[in-house]
C-alpha positions as CSV (number, residue, x, y, z in Angstrom):
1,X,-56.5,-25.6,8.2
2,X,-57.7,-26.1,4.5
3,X,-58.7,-29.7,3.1
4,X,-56.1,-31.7,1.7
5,X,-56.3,-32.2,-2.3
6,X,-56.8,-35.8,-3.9
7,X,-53.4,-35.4,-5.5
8,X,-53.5,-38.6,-7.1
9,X,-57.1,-38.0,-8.8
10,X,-55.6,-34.5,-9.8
11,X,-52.6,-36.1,-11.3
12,X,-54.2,-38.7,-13.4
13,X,-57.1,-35.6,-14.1
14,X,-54.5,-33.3,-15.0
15,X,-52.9,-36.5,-17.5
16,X,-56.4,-36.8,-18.8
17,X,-56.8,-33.5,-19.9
18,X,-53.2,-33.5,-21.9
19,X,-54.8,-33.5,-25.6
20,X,-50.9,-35.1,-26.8
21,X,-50.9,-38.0,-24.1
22,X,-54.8,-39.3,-25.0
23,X,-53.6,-39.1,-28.3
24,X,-51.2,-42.0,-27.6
25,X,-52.7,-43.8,-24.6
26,X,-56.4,-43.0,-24.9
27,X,-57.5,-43.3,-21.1
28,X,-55.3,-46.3,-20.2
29,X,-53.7,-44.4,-17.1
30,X,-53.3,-46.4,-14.0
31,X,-52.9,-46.4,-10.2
32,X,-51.5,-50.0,-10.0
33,X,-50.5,-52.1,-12.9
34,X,-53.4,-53.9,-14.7
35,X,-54.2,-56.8,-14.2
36,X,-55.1,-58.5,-17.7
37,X,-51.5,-60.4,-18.6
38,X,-51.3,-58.1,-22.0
39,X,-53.1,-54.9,-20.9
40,X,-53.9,-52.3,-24.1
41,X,-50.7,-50.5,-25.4
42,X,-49.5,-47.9,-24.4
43,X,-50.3,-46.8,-21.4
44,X,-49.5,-44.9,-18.3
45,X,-48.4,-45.9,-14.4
46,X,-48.1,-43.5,-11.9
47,X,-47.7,-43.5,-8.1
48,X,-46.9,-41.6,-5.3
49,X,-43.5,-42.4,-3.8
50,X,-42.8,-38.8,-1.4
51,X,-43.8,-35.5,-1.0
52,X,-45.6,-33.4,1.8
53,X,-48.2,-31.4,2.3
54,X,-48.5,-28.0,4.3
55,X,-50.7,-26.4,6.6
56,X,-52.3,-24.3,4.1
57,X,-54.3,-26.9,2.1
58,X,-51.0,-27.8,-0.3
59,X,-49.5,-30.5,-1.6
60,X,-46.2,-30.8,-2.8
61,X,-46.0,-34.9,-4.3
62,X,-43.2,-36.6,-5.8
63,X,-45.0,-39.5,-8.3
64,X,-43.0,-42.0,-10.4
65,X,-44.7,-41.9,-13.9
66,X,-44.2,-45.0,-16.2
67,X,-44.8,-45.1,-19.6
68,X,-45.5,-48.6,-21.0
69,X,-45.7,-49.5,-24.9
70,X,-45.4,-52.1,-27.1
71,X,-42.0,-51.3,-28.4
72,X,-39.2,-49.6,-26.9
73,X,-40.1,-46.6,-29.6
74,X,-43.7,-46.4,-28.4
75,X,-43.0,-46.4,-24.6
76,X,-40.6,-43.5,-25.5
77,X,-42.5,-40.9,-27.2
78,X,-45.4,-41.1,-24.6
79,X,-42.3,-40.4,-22.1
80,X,-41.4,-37.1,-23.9
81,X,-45.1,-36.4,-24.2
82,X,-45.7,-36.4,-20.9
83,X,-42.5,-34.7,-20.4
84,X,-43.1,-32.0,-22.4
85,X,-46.9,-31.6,-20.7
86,X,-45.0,-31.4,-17.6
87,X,-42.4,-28.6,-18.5
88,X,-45.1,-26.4,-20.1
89,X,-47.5,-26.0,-17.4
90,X,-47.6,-22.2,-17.5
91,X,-51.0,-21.3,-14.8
92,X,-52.7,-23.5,-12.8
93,X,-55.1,-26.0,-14.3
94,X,-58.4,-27.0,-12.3
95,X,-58.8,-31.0,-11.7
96,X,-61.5,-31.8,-9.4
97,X,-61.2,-30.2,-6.0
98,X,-57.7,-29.1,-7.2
99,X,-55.5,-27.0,-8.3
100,X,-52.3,-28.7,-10.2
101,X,-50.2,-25.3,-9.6
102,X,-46.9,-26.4,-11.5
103,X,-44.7,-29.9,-11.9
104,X,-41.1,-30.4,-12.7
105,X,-38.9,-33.3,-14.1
106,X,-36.7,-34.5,-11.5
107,X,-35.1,-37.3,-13.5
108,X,-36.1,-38.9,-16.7
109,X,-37.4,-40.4,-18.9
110,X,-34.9,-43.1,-18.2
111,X,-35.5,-46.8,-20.3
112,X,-36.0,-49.6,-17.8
113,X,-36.5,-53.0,-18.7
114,X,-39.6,-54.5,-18.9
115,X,-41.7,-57.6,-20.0
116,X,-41.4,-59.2,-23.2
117,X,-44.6,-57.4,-24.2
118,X,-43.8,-54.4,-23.1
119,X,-41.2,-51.5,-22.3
120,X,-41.2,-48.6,-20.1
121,X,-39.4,-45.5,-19.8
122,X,-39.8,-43.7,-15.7
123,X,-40.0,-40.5,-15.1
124,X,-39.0,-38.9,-11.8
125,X,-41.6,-35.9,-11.2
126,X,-42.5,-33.2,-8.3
127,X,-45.7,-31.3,-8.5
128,X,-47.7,-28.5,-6.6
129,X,-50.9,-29.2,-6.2
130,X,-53.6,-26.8,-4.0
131,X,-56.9,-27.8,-3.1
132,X,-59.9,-25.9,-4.3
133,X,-62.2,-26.1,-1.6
């Protein structure tokens, strides 16, 4: 039986690497919400809510990804960045100990509401990610 992949360290890796979602939220990618009361704008929540691996070393996660701005505007178009980074993963793309294989939009980016000093757009997502070991 392989070794499972950090899935989570891949996605965020594989977010990192996105040359159009730096642009907008620099490194401010997150595992939990921040905790400063005004965190730096925009940035990006994600976190595993399903999926399941297989016997081969594979990973197939579903991850909630939540783009947070400033305005409604902001929030927005670092949804349909990372929309569009999702959609046009063409060959797999090394992160780490893994291999982020392919990801698909499941639903989104769909405008929820959010604090006064902030909005947020969530966006539904699968992904197949193999570990490289």
């Amino acid at each position: 039986m392989s070794p499972l992949p950090d899935s989570e360290g891949a996605l965020r890796g594989w977010l990192r690497a996105q040359s159009d979602v730096v642009a907008l939220c620099a490194q401010r990618q997150y595992f939990e919400m921040p905790k400063q009361d005004r965190p730096g704008m925009p940035f990006l929540l994600h976190y595993r809510i399903g999926g399941r691996p297989d016997e081969l070393g594979q990973d197939y996660p579903d991850f909630i990804i939540e783009a947070w701005g400033g305005t409604k505007f902001e929030a927005c178009e670092l949804a349909r960045v990372v929309v569009a980074g999702i959609n046009d993963i063409a060959a797999p793309v090394h992160i780490g100990d893994a291999w982020v294989m392919g990801g698909s939009v499941n639903l989104g980016p769909v405008p929820t509401s959010g604090t006064a000093w902030g909005k947020r757009y969530r966006i539904d997502t699968s992904f197949h990610i193999r570990s490289a070991l």
